[in-house]
KEMAR-997424 format. One line per 5 residues: number of its first residue (from 1); their letters; for each residue x, z, y of N, C-alpha, C. Coordinates in pm, whole numbers, always signed. Atoms other than C-alpha are relative to their C-alpha. Example, Ala and Ser with C-alpha at 12.3 -4.5 7.8 and 13.67 -1.06 7.14 Angstrom:
KEMAR-997424
1 = as = +89,+0,-119,+1230,+780,-450,+90,+0,+120; -82,-6,-119,+1367,+714,-106,-77,+73,+109
This chain:
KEMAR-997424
1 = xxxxx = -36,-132,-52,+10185,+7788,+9684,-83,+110,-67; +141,-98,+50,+9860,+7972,+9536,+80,+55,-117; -92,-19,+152,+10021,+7911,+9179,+94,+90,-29; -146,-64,-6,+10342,+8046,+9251,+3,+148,+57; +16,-159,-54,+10213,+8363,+9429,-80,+69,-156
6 = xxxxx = +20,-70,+137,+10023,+8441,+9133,+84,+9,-129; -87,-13,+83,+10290,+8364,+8913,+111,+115,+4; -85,-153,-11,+10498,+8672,+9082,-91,+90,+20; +60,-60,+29,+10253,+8859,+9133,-77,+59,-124; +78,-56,+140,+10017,+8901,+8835,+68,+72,-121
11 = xxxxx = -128,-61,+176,+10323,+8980,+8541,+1,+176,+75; -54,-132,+2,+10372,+9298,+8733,-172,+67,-25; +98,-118,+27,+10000,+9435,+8781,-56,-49,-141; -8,-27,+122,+9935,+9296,+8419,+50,+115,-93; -42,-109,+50,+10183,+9561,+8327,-36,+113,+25
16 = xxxxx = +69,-133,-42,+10049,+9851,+8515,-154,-19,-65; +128,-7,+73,+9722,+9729,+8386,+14,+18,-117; -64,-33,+176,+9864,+9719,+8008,-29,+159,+10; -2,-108,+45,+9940,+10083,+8053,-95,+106,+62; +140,-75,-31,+9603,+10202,+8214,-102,-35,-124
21 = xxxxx = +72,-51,+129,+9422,+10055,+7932,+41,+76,-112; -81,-51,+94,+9662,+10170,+7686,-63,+164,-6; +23,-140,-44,+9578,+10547,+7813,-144,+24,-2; +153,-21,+3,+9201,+10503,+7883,-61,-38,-129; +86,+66,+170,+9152,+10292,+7491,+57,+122,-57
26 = xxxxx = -51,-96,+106,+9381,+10630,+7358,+56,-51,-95; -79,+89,+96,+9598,+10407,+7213,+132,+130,+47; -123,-88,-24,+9864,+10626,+7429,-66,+118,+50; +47,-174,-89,+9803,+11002,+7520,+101,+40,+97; -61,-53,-127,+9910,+11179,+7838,+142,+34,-53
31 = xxxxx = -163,+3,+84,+10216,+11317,+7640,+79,-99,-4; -48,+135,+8,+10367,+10947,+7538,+4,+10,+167; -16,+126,-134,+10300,+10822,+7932,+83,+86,+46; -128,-154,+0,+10497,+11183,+7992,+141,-30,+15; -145,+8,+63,+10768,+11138,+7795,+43,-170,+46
36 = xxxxx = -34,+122,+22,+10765,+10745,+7862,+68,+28,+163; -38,-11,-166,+10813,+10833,+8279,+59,+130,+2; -93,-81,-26,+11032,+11097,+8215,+169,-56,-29; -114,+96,+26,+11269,+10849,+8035,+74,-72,+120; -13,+28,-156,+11220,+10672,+8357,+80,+1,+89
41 = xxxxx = -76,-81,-146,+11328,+10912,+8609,+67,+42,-47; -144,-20,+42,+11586,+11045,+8419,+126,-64,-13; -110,+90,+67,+11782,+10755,+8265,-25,-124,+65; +26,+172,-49,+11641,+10403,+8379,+34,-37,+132; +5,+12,-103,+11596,+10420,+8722,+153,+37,+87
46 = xxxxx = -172,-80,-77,+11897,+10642,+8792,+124,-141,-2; -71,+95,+59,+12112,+10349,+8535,-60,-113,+93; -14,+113,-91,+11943,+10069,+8778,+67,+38,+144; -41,+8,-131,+12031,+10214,+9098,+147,+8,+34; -162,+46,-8,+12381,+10268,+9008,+54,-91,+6
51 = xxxxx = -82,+157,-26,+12460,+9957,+8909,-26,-73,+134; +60,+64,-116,+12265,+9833,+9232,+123,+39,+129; -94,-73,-80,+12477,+10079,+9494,+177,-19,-67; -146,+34,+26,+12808,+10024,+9287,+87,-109,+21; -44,+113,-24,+12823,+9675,+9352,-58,-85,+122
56 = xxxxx = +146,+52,-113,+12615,+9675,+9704,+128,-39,+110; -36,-2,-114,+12807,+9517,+10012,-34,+88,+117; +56,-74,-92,+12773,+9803,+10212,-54,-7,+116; -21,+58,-161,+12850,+9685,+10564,-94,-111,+13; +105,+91,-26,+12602,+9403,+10489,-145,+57,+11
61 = xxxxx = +151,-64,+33,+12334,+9599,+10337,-53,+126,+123; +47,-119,-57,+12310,+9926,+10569,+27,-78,+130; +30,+43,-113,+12207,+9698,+10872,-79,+40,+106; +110,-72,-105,+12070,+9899,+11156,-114,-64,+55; +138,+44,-67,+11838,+9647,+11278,-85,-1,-158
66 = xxxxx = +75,-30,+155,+11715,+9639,+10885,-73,+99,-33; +15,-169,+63,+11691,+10034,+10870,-120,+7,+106; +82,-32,-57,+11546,+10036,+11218,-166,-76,-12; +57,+153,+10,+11300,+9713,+11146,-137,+89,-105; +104,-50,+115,+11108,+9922,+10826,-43,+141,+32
71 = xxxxx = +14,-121,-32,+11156,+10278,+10923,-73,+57,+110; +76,+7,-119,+11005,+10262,+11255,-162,-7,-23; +169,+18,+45,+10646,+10117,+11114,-16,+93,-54; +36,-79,+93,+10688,+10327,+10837,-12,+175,+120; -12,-130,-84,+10722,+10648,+11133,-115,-11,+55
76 = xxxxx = +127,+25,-94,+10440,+10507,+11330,-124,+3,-72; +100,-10,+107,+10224,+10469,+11039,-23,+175,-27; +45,-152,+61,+10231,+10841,+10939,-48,+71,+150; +67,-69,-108,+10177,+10939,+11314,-145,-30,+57; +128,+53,-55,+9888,+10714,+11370,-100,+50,-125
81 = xxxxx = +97,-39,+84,+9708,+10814,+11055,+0,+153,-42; -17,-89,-9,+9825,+11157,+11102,-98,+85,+125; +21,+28,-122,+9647,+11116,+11429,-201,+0,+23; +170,+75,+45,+9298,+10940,+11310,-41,+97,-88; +73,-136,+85,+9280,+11237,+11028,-64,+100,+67
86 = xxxxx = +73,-146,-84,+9264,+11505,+11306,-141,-60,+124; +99,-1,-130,+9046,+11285,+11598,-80,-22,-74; +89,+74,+37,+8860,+11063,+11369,-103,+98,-112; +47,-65,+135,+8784,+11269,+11043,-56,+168,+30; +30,-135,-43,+8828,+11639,+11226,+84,+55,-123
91 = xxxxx = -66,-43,+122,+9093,+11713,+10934,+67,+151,+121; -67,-114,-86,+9299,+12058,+11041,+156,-73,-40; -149,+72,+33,+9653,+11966,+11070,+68,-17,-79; -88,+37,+109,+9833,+12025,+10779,-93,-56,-58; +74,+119,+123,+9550,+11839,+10607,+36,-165,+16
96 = xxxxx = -2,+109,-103,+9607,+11563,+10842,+153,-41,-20; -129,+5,+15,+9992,+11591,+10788,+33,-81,-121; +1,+46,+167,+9946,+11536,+10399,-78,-130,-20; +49,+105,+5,+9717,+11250,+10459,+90,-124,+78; -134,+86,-21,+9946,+11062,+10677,+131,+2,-96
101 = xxxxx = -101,+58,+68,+10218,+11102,+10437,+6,-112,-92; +29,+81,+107,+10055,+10883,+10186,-16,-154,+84; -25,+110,-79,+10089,+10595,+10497,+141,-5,+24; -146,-66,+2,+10453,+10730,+10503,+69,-107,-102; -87,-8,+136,+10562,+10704,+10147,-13,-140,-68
106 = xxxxx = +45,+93,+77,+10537,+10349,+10036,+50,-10,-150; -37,+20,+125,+10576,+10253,+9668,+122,-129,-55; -113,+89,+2,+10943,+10061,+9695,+45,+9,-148; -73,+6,+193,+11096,+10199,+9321,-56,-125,-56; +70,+104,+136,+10837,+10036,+9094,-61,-148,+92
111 = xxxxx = +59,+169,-33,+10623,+9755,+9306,+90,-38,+79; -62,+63,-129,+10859,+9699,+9600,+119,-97,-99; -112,+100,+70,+11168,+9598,+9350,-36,-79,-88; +33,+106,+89,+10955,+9418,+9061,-23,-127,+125; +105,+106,-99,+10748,+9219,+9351,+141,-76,+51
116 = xxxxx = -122,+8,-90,+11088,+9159,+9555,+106,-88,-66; -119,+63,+128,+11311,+9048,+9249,-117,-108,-41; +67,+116,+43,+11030,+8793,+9109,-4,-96,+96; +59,+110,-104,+10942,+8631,+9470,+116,-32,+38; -121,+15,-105,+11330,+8616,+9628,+107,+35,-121
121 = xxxxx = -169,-11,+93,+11594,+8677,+9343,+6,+157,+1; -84,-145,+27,+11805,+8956,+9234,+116,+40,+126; -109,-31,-140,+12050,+8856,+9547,-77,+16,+158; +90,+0,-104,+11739,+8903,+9752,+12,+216,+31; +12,-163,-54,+11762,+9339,+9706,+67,+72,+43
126 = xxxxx = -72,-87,-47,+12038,+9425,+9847,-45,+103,+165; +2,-93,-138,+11892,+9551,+10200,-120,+97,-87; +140,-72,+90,+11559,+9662,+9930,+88,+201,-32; -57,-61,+20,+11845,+9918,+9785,+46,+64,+84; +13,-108,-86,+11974,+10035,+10093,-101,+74,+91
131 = xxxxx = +87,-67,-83,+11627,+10122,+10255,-78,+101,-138; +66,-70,+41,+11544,+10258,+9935,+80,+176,-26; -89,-147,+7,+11850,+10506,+9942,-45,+130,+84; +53,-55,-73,+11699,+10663,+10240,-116,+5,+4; +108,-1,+2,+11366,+10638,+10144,-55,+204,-17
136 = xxxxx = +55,-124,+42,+11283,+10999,+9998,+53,+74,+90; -43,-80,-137,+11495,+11198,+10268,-21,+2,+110; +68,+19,-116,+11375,+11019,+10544,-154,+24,+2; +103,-89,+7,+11026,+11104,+10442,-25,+94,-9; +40,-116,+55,+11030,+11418,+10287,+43,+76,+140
141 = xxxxx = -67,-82,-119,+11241,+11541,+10613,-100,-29,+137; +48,+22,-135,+11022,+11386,+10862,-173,+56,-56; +131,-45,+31,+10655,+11516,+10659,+30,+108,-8; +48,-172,-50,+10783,+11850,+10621,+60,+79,+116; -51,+8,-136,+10914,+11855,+10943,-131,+29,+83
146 = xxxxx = +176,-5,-41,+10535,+11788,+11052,-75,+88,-16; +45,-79,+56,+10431,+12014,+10839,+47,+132,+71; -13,-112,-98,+10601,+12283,+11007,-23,+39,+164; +20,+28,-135,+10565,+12182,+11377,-150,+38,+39; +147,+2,+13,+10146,+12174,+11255,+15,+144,-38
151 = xxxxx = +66,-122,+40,+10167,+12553,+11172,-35,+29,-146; +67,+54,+116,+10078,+12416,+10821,+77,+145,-122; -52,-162,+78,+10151,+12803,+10557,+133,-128,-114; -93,+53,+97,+10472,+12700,+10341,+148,+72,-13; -99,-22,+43,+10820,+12776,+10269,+58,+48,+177
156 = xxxxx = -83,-30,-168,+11027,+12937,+10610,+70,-134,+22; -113,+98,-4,+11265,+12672,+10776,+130,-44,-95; -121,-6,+42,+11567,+12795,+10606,-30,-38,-158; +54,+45,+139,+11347,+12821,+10276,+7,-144,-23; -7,+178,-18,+11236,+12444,+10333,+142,-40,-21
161 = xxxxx = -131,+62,-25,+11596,+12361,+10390,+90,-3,-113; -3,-66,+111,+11685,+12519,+10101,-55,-97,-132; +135,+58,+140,+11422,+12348,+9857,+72,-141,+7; -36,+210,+5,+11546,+11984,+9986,+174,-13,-31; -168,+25,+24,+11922,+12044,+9952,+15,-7,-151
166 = xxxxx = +9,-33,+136,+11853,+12223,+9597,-51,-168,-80; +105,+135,+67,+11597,+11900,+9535,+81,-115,-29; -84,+159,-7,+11861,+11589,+9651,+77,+57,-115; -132,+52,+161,+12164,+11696,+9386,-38,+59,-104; +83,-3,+169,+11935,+11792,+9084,-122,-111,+2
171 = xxxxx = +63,+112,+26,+11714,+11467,+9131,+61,-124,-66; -65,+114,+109,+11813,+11222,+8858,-6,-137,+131; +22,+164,-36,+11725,+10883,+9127,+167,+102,+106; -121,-7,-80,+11981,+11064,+9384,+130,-10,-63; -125,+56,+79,+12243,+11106,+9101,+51,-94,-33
176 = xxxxx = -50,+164,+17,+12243,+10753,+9025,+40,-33,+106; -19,+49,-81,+12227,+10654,+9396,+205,+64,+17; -134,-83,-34,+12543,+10910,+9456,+130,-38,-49; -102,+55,+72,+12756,+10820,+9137,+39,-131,+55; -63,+172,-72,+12722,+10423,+9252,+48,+23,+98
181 = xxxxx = -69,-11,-33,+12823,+10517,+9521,+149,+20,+47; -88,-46,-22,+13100,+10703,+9462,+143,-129,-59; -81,+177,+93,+13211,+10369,+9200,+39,-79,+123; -17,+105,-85,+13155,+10166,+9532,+143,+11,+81; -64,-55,-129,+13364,+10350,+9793,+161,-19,-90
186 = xxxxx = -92,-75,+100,+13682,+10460,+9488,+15,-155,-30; -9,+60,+46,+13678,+10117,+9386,+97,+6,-149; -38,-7,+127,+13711,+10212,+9024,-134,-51,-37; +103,+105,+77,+13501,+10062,+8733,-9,+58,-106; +24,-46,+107,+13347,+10144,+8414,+65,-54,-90
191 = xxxxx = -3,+76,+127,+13484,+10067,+8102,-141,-88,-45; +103,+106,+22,+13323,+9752,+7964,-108,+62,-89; +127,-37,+114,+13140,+9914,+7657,-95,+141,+129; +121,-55,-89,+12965,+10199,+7929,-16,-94,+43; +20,+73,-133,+12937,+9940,+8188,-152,-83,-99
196 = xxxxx = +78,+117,+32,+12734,+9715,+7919,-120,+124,-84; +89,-147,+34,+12530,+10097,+7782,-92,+1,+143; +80,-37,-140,+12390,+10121,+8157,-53,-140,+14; +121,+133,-42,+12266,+9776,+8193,-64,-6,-109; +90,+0,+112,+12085,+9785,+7845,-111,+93,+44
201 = xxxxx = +115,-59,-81,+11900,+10085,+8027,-58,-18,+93; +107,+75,-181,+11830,+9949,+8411,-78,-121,-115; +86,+117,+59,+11685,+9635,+8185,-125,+61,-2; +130,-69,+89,+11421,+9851,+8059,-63,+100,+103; +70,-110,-89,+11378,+10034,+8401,-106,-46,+101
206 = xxxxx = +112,+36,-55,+11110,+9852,+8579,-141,-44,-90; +129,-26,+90,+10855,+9753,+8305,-26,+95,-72; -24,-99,+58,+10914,+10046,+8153,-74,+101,+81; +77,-61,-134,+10814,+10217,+8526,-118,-16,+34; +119,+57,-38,+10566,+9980,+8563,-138,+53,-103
211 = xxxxx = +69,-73,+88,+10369,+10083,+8250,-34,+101,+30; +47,-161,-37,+10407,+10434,+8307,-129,+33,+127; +109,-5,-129,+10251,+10394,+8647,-149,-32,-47; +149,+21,+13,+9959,+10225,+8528,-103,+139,-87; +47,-93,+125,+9910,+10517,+8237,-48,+139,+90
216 = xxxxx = +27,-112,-52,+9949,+10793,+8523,-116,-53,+76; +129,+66,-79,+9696,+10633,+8752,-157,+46,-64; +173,-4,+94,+9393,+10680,+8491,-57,+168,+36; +53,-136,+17,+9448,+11077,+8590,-29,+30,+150; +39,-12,-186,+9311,+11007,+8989,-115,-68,-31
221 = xxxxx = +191,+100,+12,+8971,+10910,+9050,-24,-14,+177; +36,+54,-151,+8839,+10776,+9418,-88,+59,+33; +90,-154,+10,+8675,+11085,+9525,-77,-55,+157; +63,+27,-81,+8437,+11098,+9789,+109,+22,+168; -20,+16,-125,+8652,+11106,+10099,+128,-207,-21
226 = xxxxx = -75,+149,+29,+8735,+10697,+10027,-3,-32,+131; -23,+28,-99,+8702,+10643,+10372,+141,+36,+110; -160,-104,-81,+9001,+10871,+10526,+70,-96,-162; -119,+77,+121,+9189,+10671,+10146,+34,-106,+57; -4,+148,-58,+9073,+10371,+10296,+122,-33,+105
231 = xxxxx = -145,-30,-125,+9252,+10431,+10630,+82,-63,-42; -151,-65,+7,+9564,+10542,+10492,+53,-134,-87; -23,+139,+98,+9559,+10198,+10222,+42,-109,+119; +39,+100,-66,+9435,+9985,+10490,+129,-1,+134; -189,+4,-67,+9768,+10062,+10733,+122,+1,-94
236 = xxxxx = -109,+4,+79,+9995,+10117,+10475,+64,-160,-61; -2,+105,+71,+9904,+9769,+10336,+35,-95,+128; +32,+101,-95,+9858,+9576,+10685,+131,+26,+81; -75,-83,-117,+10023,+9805,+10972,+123,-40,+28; -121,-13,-2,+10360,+9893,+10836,+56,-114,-7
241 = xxxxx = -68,+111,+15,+10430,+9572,+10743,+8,-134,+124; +16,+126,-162,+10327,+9354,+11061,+94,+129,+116; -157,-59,-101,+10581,+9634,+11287,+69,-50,-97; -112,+46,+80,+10827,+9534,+11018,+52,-157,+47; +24,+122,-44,+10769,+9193,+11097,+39,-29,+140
246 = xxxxx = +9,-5,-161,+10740,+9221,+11495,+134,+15,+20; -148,-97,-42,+11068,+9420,+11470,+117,-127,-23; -140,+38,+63,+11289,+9226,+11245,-4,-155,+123; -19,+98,-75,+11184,+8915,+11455,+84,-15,+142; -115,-16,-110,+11308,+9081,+11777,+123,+19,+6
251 = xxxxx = -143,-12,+13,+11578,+9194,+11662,+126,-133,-73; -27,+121,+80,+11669,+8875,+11507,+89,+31,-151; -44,+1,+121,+11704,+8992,+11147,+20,-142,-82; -13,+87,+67,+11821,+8719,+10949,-123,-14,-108; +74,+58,+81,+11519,+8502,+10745,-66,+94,-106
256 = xxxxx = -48,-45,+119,+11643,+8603,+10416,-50,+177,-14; -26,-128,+28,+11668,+8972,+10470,-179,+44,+97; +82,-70,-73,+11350,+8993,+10719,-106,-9,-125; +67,+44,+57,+11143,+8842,+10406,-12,+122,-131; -39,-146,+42,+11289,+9153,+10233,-77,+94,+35
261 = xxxxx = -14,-136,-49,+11248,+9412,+10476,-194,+5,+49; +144,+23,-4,+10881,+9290,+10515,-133,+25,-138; +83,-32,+150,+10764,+9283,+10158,+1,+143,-77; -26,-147,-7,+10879,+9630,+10148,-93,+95,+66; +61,-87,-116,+10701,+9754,+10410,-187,-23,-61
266 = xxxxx = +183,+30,+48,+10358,+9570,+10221,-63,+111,-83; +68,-46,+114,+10355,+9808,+9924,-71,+108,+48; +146,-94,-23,+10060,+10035,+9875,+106,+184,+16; -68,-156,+81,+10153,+10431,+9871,+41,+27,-126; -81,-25,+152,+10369,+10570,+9613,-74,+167,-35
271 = xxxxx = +35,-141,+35,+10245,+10901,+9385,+55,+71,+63; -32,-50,-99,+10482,+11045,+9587,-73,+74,+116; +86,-76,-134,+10220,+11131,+9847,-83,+65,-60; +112,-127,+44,+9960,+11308,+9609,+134,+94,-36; -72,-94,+19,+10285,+11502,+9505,+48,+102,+106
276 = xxxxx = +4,-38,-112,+10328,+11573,+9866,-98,+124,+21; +119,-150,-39,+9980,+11731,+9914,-7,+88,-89; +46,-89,+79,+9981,+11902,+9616,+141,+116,+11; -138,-91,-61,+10354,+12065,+9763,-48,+119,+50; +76,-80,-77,+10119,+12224,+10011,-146,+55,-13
281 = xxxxx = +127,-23,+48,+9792,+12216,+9825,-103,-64,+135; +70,+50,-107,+9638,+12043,+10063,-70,-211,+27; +50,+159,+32,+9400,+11690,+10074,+57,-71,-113; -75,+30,+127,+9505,+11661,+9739,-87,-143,-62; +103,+93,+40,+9160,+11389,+9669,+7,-96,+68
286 = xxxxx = -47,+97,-73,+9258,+11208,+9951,+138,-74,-13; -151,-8,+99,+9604,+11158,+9809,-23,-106,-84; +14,+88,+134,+9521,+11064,+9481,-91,-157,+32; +40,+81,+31,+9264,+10854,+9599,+42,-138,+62; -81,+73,-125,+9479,+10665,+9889,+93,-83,-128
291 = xxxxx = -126,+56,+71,+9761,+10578,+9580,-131,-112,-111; +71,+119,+91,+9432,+10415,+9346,-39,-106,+70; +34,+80,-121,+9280,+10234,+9681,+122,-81,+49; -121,+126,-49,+9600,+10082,+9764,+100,-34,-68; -73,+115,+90,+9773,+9959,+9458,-134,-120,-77
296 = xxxxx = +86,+123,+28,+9438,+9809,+9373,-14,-102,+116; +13,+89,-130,+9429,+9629,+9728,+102,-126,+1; -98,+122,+1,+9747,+9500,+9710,+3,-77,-70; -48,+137,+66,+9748,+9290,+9510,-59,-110,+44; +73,+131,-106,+9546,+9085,+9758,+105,-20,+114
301 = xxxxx = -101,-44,-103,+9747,+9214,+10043,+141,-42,-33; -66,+19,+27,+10057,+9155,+9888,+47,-175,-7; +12,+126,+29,+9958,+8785,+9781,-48,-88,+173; -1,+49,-110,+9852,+8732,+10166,+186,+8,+82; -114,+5,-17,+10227,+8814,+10261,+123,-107,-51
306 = xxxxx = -89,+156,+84,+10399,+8597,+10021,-27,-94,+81; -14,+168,-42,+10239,+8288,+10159,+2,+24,+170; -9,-20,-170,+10274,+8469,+10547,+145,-38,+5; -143,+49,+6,+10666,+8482,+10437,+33,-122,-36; -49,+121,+65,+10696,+8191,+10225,+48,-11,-125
């Protein structure tokens, strides 16, 4: 069992490690890791999620006890460490807001689908894909939601409202999600020569991601509030994922899909949450240092799950 957890595990943080030394030896400069994770989010990611959503059993995949099973921890997580910032730390609220998001926002794109696809298959992501469709809206709507409720200086309501509508249909990952969609529902199909152009790019969209990640990482450092990082690692990694667990059991999620909706719920914070605070300018060190503290963790954390699932 040991073997075999390290055998899915290690290939991926090898790669994120590849492209942190890569960046710190100056083999690659900030530019390259740039342009390499702009490729990314433009073309790769978008080209995997289409194909993913174009050919997703809907009615299987968008399983309410599934949605409710991850989303729930993941809600409770940002209130409880939203919670511990203001009693424990004495943060002011919107600081406290921005620090819980980074218990919020887990890192499903890059570690949740490499980790997920190595340990359980490729016919293992279909519920992965639909919790990741709702991933960025259901956060971003429920942190700056918080954010306004906390008094926290920012954009008016309508502004806010405004910024996220503008944000979903000029974000390259929603365009992909949207188009597959629209393939799914229309049941029309690509011509073979595109059809076989877009999988030559999803191929290349997770190590490709994975790299990048490691390259951006080198530009966060673990600043002195590691304790409030700690926290926010130390639920993100444990927390969310044991409600995930608790849930899917009551609800009697099927095996298969709870082993899913669990390993999902393990990953560390996604950059996503220093992008958050830095929305509002706010616990921006706690941020950064919450996303270095808990992709270095997991990979312990992660490897205790495997052999909890199986």
């Amino acid at each position: 069992m040991f073997v075999t957890i390290i055998n899915i595990i290690a290939p991926v943080f090898i790669v994120i490690g590849a492209g942190y030394l890569a960046v710190k030896s100056k083999l690659m400069s900030d530019d390259m890791v740039d342009g390499l994770n702009r490729f990314v989010v433009l073309f790769a990611i978008p080209c995997l999620l289409f194909n993913a959503t174009s050919t997703l059993d809907l009615g299987a995949a968008y399983s309410w006890r599934v949605l409710i099973s991850f989303y729930t921890g993941a809600a409770l997580n940002f209130v409880i460490v939203t919670t511990l910032a203001i009693k424990l730390f004495h943060r002011p609220p919107g600081e406290a807001v921005a620090i819980g998001f980074g218990a919020l926002f887990s890192n499903l794109l890059l570690l949740g689908l490499s980790i997920s696809e190595r340990a359980y298959g490729v016919e293992s992501l279909d519920p992965a894909y639909a919790i990741i469709s709702l991933h960025a809206p259901f956060c971003y709507l429920l942190g700056i939601t918080a954010m306004e409720f906390m008094g926290a200086r920012g954009p008016t309501v309508l502004g806010t409202a405004h910024i996220i509508v503008k944000a979903m249909f000029r974000n390259s990952l929603m365009i992909g999600l949207g188009l597959g969609f629209a393939v799914n529902l229309s049941g029309l199909a690509l011509p073979d020569v595109a059809q076989s152009a877009v999988d030559m790019i999803s191929r290349a969209a997770l190590p490709a991601a994975l790299f990048g990640l490691g390259g951006v990482l080198t530009r966060y450092v673990v600043s002195d509030t590691i304790y409030e990082a700690g926290m926010v690692s130390s639920l993100s990694l444990i927390l969310h994922p044991t409600i995930a667990y608790g849930l899917c059991l009551l609800l009697e999620v099927p095996e298969t899909t709870t082993r899913s909706v669990v390993l999902l719920a393990a990953m560390a914070p996604g950059v996503n949450a220093y992008l958050f605070a830095a929305m509002y300018n706010k616990a921006l060190n706690t941020a950064a240092s919450a996303v270095i503290l808990g992709t270095s963790f997991s990979v312990i954390t992660i490897s205790i799950w495997l052999w909890i699932l199986g």
